[in-house]
N, C-alpha and C positions, 0 to 999 in steps of 0.2 A: 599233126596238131592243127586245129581249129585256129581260125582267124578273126580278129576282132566280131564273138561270137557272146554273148550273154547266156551264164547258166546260173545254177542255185546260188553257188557260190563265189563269190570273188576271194583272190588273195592279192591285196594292195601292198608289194614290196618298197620298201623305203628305207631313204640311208638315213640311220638316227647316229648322228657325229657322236663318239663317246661310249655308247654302250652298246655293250659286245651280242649279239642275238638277242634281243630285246624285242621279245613276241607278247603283243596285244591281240584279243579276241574279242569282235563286237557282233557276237551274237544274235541280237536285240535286231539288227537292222536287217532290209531286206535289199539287194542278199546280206547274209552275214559275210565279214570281211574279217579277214585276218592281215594283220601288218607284222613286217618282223623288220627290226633293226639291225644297222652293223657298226661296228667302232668308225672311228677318223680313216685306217687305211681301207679305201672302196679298193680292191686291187680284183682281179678274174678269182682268185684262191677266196676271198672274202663272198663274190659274188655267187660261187657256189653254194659256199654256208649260208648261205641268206636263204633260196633260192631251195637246197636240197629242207633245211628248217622250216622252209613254207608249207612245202609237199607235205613230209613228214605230223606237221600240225592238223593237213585238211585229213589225209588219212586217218589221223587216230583220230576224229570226229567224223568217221565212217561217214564223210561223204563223198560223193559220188561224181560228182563235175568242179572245174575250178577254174578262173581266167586271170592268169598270171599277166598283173603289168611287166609289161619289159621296160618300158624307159629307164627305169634305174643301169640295168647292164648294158641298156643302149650309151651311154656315158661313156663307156669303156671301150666303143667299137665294135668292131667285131669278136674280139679276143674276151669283153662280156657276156656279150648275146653265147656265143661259143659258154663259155662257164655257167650260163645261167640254163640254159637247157640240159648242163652237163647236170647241173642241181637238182633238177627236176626227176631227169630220169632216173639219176643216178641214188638219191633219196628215194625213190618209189620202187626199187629192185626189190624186186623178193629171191631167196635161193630157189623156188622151186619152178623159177620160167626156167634152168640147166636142162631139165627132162622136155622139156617141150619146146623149148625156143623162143619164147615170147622176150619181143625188145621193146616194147611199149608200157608205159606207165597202167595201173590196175584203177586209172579213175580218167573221166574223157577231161581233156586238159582245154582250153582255149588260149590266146595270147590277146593282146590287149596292147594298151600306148606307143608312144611314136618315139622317133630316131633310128628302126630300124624297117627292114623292107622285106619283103615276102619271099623274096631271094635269102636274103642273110637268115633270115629264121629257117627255112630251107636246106640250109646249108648246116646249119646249126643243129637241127634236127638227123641227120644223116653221121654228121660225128658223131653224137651221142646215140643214138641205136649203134653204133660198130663197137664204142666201147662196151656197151652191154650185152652184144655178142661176144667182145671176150670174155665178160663174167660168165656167161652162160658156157664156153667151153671150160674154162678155170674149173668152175664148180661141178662140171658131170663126173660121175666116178668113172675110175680106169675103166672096168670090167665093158663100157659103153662108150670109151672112146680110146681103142687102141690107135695103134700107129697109122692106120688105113684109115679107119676112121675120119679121124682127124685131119688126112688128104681129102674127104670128103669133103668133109664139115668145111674147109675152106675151100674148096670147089664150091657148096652152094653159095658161100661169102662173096663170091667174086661174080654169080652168076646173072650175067645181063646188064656187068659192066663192062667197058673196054679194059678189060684183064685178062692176059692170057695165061692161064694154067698149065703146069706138066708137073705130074707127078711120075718120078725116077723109083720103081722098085728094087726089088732085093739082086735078081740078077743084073740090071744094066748097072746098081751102084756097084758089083764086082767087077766087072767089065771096066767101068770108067777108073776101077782106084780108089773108093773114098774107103779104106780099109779103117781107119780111125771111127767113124761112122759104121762100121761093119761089125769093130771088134766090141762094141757097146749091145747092137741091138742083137747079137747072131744067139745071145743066153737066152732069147726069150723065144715062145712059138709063133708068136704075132710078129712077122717079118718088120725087120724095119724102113721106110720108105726118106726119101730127099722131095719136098712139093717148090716150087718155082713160081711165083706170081711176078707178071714182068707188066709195069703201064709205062706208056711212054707217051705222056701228057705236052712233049716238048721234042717234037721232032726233027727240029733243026738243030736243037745241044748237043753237044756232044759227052755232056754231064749225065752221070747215070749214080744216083743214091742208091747204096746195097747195104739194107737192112739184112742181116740173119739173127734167125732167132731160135732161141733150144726151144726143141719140142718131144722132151722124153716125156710120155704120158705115162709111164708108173718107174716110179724110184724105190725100187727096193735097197740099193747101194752095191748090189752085187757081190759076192763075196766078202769084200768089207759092209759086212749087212747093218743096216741102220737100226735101231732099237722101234718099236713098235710105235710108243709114242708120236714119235717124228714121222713116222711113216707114212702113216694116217694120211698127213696133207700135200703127200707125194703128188698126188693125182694132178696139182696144181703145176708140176713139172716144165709147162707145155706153155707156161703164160705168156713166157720170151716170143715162143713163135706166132699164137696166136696174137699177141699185140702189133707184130711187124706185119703180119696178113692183114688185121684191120685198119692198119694206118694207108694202107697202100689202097686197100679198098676204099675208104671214106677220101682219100687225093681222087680217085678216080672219079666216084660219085660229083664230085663237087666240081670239077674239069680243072683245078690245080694244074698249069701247065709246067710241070717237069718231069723228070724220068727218074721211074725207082721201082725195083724190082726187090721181091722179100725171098730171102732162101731160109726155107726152114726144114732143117732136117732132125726126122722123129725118130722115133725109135723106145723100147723099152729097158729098162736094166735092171735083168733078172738072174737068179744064179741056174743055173742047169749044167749037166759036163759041156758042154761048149761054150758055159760063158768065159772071159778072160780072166785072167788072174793077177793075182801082184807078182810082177816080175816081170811079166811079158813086156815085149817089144815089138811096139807095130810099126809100118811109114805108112804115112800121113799120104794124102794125095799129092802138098804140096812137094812131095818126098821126102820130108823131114822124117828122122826116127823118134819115136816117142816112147821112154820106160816108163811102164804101167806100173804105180810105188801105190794107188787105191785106188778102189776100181766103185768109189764111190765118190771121186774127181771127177766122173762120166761126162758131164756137160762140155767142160772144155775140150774135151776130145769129138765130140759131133761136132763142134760149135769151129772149130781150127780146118775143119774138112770144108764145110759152108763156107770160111771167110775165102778160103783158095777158090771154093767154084762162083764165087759172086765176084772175083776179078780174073779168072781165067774165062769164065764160061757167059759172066752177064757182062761183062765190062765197064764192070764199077770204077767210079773214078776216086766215092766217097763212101767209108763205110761207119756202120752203125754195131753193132753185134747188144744183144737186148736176151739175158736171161737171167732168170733165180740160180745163181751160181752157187753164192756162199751162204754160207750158215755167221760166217763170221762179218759179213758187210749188215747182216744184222742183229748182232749183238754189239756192235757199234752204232749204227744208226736208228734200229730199231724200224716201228712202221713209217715214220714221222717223212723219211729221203730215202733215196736211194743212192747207192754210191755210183760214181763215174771217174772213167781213167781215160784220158786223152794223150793223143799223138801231138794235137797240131792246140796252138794256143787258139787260133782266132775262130776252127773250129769248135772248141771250148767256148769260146763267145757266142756263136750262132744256138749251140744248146740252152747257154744260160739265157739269151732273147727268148728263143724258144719256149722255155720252161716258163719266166715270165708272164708269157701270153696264155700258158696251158694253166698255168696253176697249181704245177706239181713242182717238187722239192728235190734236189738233185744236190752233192756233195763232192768234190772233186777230190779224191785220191792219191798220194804221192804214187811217181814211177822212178824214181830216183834209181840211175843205175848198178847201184850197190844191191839194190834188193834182186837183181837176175842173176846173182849167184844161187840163190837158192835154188832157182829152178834146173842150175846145169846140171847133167846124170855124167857120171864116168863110163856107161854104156851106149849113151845114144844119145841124139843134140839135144835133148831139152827133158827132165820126167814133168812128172801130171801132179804133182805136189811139191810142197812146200821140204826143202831140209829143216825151216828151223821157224814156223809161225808162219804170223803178215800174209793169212789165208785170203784175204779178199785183194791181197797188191799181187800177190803170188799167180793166181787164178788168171788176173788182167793181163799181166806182164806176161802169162804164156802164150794168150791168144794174140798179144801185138808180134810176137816174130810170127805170125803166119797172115799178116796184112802188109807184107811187101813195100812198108815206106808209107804207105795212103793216108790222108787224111784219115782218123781211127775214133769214134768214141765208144767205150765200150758201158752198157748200162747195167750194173747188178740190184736185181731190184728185188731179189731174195727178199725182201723186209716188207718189200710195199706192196707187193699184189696181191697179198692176200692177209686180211685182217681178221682176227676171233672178234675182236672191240675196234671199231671202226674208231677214227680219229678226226674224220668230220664228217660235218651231217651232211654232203653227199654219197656215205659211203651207208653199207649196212653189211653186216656178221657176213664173209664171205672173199671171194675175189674182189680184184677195185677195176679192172682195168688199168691198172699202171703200165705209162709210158704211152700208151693208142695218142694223145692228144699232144703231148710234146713231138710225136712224130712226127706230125701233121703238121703243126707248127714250124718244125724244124725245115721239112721240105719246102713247105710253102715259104719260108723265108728263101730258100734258093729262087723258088719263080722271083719273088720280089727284086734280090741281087743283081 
């Protein structure tokens, strides 16, 4: 993005106290300007809609250059400036950068006014390209982003940052144990892989944040096969992991000095004679037994293997787990939040600041310990569903016995990563990015601590 740079067009954003997007068009003048309004609450969530409704306006007058004031989200900090670029880019997404990879806006952008620094816009800009690398993975179809793939595709994410990569294939994940992870991906001919992105922006902490995140790139349901319909938006499977790859990439980018490493292990679940069945009984790496009751529970079973190798193997001190779990966290919440189920309360806190700054909508969960009857099996410590409902506490509550005590928040954002009707005008018909920004957030609150 250009710097206080003059082109055709201006878009002069401003808070109009009271009325809610409140867009003017002055045409007539040269340049022509566009203002847009927001209600009384200025918050980073508002400064998006401002900001993604500006974009949105110069586009559909097919023009072609635009110089966005910032003062207004300069107000806010840096956690504005952060929302206001997230507007911009994030209103100019189209679905068809997925095929080719484009994270830049489809018109040259400039910035403009003061309170903020070429640092912070910098910085700003770098978030908001990672989140639209994750739209861009969301949206690609399976057939173009299997499991390997998709180790790639975050290999190049991380490339010519201080990010170390390893990608774990099909034979060393047998070797190592992560059989829960084996018995999902072994149905499909696209092996399933474990990839490891480790920054350690903080090398005298002894603090290490372990995000994991589900990365099955097609969901068929296995066995317990999903109806068509649904199916369809399978591909989007994978949003868990790729959000925790680009939160960890845009901490690097920006030299966030803490340590956080993302485990995401992918895989496919597909039916063939080797995929698993209901009934089956696998152990877990952590060597818990797990009875297989629908093998369209798949997620929490990759996702339980990843939480044991992110405090066995990374030395997490804190962890995150971030996937499109349930079906049922969103027919509760729909696209509007995403649910969350916490360990530790004041960890719950640090999310809710968090989320605060990002702009995104999070719902916190009962864990009450009456509901971990449902998960107990008379065959093995724990099955993969529910005996009786409460699919989205059910789900949480079985990946908390495989985080060992640790601080824990688990994010199901099944509802919000991916929209048909976008719900604010930084979004558009597609993946959103949900979660990349609260991540960031959430880590860089640790440097601060």
């Amino acid at each position: 993005m250009k710097r206080y740079e003059k082109e055709k067009v201006q878009a002069r954003v401003t808070h109009v106290p009271g009325e809610y997007l409140r867009t003017q068009y002055y045409l007539d003048r040269d340049p022509a300007q566009v203002t847009v309004g927001m209600g009384e609450d200025w918050t980073p969530l508002a400064c998006k809609e401002v900001y993604g409704q500006a974009v949105k306006t110069v586009l559909a007058q097919k023009w072609e250059s635009c110089d966005f004031d910032l003062s207004p989200a300069a107000q806010l900090g840096q956690p504005g400036l952060f929302a206001a670029l997230e507007g911009i880019y994030g209103g100019s997404y189209r679905q068809r950068f997925a095929l080719d990879g484009t994270c830049e806006p489809p018109l040259t952008c400039c910035a403009s006014g003061e309170g903020w620094t070429d640092r912070d816009l910098d910085q700003a800009v770098r978030l908001a390209r990672h989140i639209l690398q994750v739209r861009n993975l969301v949206n690609r179809p399976a057939n173009l982003l299997t499991p390997a793939r998709f180790a790639c595709a975050l290999e190049e994410m991380a490339a010519g940052l201080p990010v170390q990569v390893q990608v774990y294939g099909r034979a060393q994940l047998e070797q190592l144990g992560l059989n829960a992870l084996l018995a999902v991906g072994t149905g499909s001919g696209n092996d399933p892989c474990l990839t490891v992105l480790r920054y350690t922006g903080a090398p005298d902490s002894t603090e290490r944040l372990g995000l994991v995140g589900k990365g099955v790139t097609c969901d068929t349901g296995g066995y317990c096969l999903k109806n068509a319909k649904s199916m369809a938006g399978m591909k989007g499977d994978m949003a868990g992991g790729a959000a925790t790859a680009a939160a960890v990439c845009a901490l690097a980018a920006n030299g966030v000095r803490v340590n956080v490493t993302a485990v995401i292990p992918a895989c496919e679940n597909r039916i063939s004679n080797l995929a698993m069945l209901p009934g089956d009984v696998i152990t877990s790496l952590s060597g818990q037994t797990i009875e297989v009751l629908n093998t369209d529970a798949e997620g929490r079973l990759i996702l339980c293997d990843a939480l044991t190798w992110a405090i066995r193997q990374e030395n997490a001190t804190r962890l995150v787990d971030v996937a499109t779990l349930t079906g049922a966290i969103y027919a509760m919440l729909g696209h509007v939040a995403a649910g969350v189920m916490a360990s530790d309360d004041s960890w719950y806190s640090a999310l809710e600041d968090a989320a605060a700054r990002s702009g995104e909508r999070y719902w916190r969960i009962p864990a009450f310990p009456e509901y971990e009857k449902l998960i107990d099996s008379e065959l093995a410590d724990v099955r993969n569903n529910s005996k009786d409902g409460c699919g989205a506490i059910t789900a949480g509550l079985f990946l908390k016995r495989f985080t060992q005590d640790l601080p824990w928040l688990h994010l199901d954002i099944a509802g919000t990563a991916d929209g048909s009707t976008p719900v604010w005008q930084h979004q558009v018909p597609g993946a959103t990015g949900a979660a990349v920004s609260t991540l960031y957030h959430l880590a860089a609150g640790m440097e601060e601590s």
